[in-house]
C-alpha positions in Angstrom: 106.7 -79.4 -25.0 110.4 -79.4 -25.2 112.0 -83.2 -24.1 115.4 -82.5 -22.4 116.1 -86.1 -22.2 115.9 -86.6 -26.3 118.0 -83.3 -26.7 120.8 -84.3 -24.4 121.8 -87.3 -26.4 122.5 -85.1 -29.0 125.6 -83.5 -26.5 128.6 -85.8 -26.3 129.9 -83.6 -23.5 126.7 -84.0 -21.7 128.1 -87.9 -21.2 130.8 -87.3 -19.1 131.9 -87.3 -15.1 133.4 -84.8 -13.1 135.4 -85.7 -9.8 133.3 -89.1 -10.3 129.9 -87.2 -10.4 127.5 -87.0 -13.8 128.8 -83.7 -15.2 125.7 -80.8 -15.0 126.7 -77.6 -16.9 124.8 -74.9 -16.0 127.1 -72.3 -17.2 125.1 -71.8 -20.4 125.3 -68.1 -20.5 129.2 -68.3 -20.8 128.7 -70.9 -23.2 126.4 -73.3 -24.9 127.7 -77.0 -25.6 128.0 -78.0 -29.1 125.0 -80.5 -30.6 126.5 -83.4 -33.0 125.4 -82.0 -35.7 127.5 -78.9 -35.7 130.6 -80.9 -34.1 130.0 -82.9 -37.5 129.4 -79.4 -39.4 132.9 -78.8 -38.3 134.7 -81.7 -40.0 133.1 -82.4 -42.3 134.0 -78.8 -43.5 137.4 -79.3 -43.5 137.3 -83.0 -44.5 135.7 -82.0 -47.5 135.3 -78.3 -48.8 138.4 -76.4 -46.9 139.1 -74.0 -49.5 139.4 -70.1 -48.9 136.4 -68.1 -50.1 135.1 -66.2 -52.4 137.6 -65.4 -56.1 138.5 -68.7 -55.9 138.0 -70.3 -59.7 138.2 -74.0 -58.4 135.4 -76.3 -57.0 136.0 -76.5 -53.5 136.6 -72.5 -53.2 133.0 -71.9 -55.2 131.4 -74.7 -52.9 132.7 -73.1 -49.8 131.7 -69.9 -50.5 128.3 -70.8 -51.2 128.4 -72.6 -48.0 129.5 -69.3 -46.0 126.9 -67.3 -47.8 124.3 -70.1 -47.1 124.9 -69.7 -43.2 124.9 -65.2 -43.9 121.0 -66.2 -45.3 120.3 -68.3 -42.3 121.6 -65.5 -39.7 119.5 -62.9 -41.8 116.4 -65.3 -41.0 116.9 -66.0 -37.7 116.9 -62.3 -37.0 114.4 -61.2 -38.9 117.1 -59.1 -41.2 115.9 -57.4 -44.2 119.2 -58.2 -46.2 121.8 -60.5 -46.1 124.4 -57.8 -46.7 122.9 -56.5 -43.7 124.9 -59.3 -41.6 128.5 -59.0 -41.2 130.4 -61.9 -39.2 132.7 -60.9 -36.8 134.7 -63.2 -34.1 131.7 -62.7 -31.4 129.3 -59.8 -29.6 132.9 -58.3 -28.1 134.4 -57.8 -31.5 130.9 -56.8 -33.2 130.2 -53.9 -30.7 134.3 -52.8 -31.5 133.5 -52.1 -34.7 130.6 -50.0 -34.2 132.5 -48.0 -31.7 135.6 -47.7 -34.1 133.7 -47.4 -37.4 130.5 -45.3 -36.6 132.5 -43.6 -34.0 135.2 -42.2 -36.4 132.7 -41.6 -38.9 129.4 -39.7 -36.9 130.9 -38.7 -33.8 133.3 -36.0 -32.4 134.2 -34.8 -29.0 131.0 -33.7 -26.9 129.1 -36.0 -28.3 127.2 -38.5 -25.5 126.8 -41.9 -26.1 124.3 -43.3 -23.4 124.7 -47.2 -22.0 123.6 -48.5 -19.0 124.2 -49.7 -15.0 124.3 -53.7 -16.4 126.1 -53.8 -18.9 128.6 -56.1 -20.0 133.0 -55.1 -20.5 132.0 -55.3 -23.9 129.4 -52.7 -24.0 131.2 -50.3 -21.4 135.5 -50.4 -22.1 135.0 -49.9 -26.3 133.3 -46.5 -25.5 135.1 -45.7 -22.9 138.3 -46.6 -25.3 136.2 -44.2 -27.8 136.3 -41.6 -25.3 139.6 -41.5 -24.8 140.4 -41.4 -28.3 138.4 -38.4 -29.5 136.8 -37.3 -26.1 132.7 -38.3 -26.4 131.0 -38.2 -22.9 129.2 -41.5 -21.8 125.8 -41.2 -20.0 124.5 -44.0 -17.9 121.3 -45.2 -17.2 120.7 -46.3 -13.3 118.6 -48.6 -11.9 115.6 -48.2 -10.3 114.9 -50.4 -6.5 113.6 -53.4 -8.3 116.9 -53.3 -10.3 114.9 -52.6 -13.7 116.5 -49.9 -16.3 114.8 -46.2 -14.7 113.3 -45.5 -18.0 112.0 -42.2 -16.6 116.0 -41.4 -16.4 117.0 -42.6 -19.6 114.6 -40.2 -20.8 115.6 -37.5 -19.1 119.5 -38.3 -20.9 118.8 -37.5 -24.6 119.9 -33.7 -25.7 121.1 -32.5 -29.0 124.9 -33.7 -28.5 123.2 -37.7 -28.0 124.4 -39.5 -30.9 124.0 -43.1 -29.6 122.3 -45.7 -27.0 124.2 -49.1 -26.7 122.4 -51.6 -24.1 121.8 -54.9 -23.7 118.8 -56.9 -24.1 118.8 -58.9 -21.4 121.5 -58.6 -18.6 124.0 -61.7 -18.1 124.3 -61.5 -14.3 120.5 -61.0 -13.4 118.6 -62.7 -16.5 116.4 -59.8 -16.6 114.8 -58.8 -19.9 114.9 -54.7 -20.7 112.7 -53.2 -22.8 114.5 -52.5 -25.9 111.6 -51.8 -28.2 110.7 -48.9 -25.9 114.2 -47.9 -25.2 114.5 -47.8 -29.4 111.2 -45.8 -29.7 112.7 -43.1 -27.2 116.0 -42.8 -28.8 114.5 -42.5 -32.5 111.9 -39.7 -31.1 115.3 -38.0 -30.6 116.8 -38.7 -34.4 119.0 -41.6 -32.7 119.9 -44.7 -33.2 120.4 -47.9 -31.1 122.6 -51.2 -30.8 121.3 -54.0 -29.2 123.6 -56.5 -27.5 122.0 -59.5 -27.8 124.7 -62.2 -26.4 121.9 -63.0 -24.1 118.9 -62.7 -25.7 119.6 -63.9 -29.3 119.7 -67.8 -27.6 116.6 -67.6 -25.5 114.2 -65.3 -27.3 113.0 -64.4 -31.2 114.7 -61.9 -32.3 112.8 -59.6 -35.4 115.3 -56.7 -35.7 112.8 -54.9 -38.3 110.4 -55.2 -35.6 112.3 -54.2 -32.9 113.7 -50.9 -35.4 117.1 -51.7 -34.4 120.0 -50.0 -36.0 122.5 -52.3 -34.9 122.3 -56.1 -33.2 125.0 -58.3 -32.2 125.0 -61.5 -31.0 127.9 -64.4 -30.3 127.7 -68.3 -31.9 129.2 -69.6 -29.0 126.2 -68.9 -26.7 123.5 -70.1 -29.3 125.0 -74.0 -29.6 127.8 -72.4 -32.3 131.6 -72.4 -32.1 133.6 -70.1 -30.3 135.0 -67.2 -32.4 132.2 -66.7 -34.7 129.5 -63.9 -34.1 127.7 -61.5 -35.5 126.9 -57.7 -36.4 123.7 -56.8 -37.8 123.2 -52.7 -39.4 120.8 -51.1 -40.8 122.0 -50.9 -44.5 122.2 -46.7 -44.5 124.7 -46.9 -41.9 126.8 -49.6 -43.1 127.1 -47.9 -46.2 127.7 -45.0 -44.5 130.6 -46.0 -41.8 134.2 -46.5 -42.3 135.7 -49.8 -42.3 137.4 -51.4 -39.3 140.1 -53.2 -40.9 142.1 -52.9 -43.9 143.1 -55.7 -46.1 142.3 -58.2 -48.4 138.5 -58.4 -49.4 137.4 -55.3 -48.2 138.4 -53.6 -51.0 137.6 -52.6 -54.7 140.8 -51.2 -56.1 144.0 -50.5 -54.4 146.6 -48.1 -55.6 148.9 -46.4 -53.7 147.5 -43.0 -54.2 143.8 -44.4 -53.0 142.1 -47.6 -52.1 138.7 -48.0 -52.8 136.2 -49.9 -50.8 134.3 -53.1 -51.5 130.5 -53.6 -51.2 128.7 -54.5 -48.1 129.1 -57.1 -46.3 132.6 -57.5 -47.4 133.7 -53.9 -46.9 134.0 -55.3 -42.7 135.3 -58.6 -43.2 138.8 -57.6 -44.0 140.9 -60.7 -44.4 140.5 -64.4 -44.7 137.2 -64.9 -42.6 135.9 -68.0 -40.4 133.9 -69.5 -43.3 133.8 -73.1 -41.1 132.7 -71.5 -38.1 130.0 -69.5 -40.0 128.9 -72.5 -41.5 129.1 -74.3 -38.3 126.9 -71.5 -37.2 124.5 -71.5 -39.9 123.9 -75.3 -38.9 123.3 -74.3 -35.3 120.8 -72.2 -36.1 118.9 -74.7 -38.4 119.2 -76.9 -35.3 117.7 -74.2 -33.1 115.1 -73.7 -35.7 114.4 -77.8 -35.5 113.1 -77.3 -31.9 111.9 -73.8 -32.0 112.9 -71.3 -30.4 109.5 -70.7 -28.5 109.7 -74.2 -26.9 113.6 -73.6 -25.6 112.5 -70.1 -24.5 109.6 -71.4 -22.4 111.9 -74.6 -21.4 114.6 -72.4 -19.9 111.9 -69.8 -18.2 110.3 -72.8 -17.0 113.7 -73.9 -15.3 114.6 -70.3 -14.0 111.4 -70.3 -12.6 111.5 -73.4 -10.7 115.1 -72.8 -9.8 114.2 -69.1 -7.9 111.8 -71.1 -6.2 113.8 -73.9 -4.9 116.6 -71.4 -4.2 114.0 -69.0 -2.2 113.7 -72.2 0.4 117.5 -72.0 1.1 118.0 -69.2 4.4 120.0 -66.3 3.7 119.5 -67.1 0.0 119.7 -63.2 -1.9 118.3 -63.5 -5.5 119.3 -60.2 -7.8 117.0 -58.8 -9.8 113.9 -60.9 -11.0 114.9 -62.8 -13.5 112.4 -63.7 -16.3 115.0 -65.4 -19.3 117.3 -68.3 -18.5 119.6 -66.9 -15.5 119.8 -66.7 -12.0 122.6 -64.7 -9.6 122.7 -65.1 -6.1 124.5 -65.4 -2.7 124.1 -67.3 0.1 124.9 -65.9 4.0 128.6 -64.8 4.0 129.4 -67.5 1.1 131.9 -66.2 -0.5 130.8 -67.2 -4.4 134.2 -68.6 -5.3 134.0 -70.9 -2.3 130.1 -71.9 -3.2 131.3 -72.5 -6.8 134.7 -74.9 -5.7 132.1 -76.9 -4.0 129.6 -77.0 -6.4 132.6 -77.9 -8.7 133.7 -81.4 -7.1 129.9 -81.8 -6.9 129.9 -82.3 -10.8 128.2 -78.5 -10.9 129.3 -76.3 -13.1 128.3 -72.7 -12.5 129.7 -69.4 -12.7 131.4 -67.3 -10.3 132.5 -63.8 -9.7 131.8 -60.3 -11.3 130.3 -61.6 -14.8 132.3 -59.2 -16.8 129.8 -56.7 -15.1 131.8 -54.9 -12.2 129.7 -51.3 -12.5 126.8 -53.8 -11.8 128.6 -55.6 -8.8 129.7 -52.4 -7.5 125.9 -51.2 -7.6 125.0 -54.0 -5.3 128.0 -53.8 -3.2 129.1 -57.2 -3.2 131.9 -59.0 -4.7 130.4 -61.4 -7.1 128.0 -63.4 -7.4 126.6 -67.2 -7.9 125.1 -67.8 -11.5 123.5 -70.8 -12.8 122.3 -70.6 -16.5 120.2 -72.8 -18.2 119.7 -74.2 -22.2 117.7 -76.4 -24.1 119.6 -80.0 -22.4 119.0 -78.7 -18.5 116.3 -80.7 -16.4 114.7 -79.6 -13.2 116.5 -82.7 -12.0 120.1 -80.7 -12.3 118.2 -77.7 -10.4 117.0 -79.9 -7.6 121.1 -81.3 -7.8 122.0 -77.7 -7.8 119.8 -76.7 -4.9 120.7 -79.5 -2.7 124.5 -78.8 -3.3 124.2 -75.7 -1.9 122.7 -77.0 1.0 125.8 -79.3 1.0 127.9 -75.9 1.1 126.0 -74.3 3.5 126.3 -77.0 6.4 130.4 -76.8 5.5 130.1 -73.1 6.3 127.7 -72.8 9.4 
């Protein structure tokens, strides 16, 4: 079993007070805290190896860029990848799922064309598409809910006709912590000739992830949620349509030849990293996931289940306590009474709690339950049951101000 205690002292951040209180972040699917050994990954980068990469003819360019490739191999690993040219690094799951929408969009589709999402989705898998709509006039289809709040597979079925050129969804959704059935949903959509991007912001931290297993065409996750730093994520495609989109943006090392009259492109992955890239951050990356590896992921996965679990129980004993959805990852949303969640997370705040509060980047899934937000706690490898029991007994704190 996973030891919480022995992981924490690997957090400097994790030291800390807040308004006098021991600081406990459970804001983990906003963002991970950073483990020593990446912190260190970090410096000792730029202490030692700073050099920009690749076509550099000195030693520090041809040891950086064999660091930066290093971390690509890891990434291809941790997701089960069939090629490392198969992994482009991009600034984070926002900026990964942008380039799909701008590159295969300007390449595949055309107006009439239906790209189909769903009901929980995050911003960053709804306003790109709609963006794409705008531009060139594609039709989005949405999946609903069914009255357990699960994705109404019978629905999504029912979506696919011959002008479907695309399903973008998310693995698991960041406000409820419920895991969808992507394999399933990727079986459908390739019965129809049509493939699928997976946004795994939430998933790629808390589960294993085998994209030749899952048949995904495209999967994108973000570092900064998986123990990484901020501004580094990743894109994942199938080779056949990597090689067949256009690039995103021009510049240096995307290209083969420029002229004038024509500029030819450069080999995958480069042909989408445009520019000088975040080598430090993808090594910095590449070392989270060797420390992710270290535990294994299975332990951290059943960790943070084991947490939610005991959390939705705990919370269940609180009156007018509403739980959304049934959360089965490492997430839980909810409201108490007439709380409003801002006020509950204030609170929880000068408590030493940090939480979440609000619409989660997810207002389509607010509206759907007619509130205004919502209370999430999120959980990682360095929570305790301890900080849940904190958590729960907080509330109760809040509650008495209120009643």
């Amino acid at each position: 079993m996973l030891n919480p205690q022995e992981i924490r002292k690997e957090f400097p951040i994790l030291t800390q007070t807040v308004y006098g209180k021991p600081l406990i972040y459970l804001d983990n699917a906003a963002t991970t805290q950073k483990p020593q050994c990446v912190i260190d990954a970090i410096s000792n980068a730029y202490c030692t190896i700073n050099a920009n990469v690749h076509r550099g003819v000195h030693h520090l360019s041809q040891v950086a860029t064999e660091e930066f490739e290093q971390a690509r191999s890891i990434v291809q690993q941790f997701i089960g990848a069939a090629h490392s040219h198969e992994i482009i690094f991009t600034r984070g799951t926002t900026e990964s799922i942008n380039l799909v929408a701008s590159s295969f969009g300007n390449t595949f589709l055309k107006e009439g064309d239906e790209v189909i999402i769903s009901t929980m989705e995050h911003h960053s898998n709804i306003v790109p598409w709609q963006m794409l709509r705008d531009r060139i006039g594609i039709v989005l289809r949405v999946i609903p809910l069914t009255s357990d709040e699960k994705l109404d597979m019978e629905a999504y079925k029912a979506l696919f006709n011959e002008r479907t050129k695309l399903v973008s969804i998310a693995h698991v959704s960041n406000v409820m912590g419920v895991t969808n059935p992507v394999k399933e949903c990727i079986e459908i959509a390739h019965n129809h000739n049509v493939p699928v991007l997976i946004d795994g912001a939430q998933s790629a931290p808390h589960i294993k992830i085998d994209v030749q297993v899952l048949d995904a065409d495209f999967f994108v996750m973000s570092g900064h949620k998986v123990y990484a730093p901020t501004g580094i994520g990743v894109l994942y495609g199938k080779e056949k349509w990597l090689n067949a989109m256009q690039p995103y943006h021009g510049g240096g090392e995307m290209i083969q030849t420029v002229r004038f009259e024509k500029t030819t492109y450069n080999e995958l992955p480069y042909k989408f990293e445009a520019g000088t890239p975040d080598y430090v951050g993808a090594i910095a990356l590449g070392k989270a996931l060797e420390w992710v590896n270290s535990i294994g992921i299975e332990k951290i996965a059943a960790h943070e289940q084991m947490l939610t679990r005991y959390a939705v129980e705990k919370l269940r004993e609180i009156p007018q306590m509403r739980i959304f959805g049934k959360p089965d990852g490492a997430a839980v949303s909810f409201l108490v009474g007439d709380i409003h969640p801002a006020d509950l997370g204030t609170i929880l705040d000068h408590l030493g709690i940090a939480i979440r509060t609000g619409h989660h980047c997810a207002q389509p899934l607010i509206d759907h339950f007619g509130i205004p937000g919502t209370v999430r706690a999120s959980f990682a490898a360095y929570n305790t049951k301890e900080e849940v029991d904190i958590l729960v007994e907080g509330i109760k704190r809040a509650v008495k101000m209120f009643s």
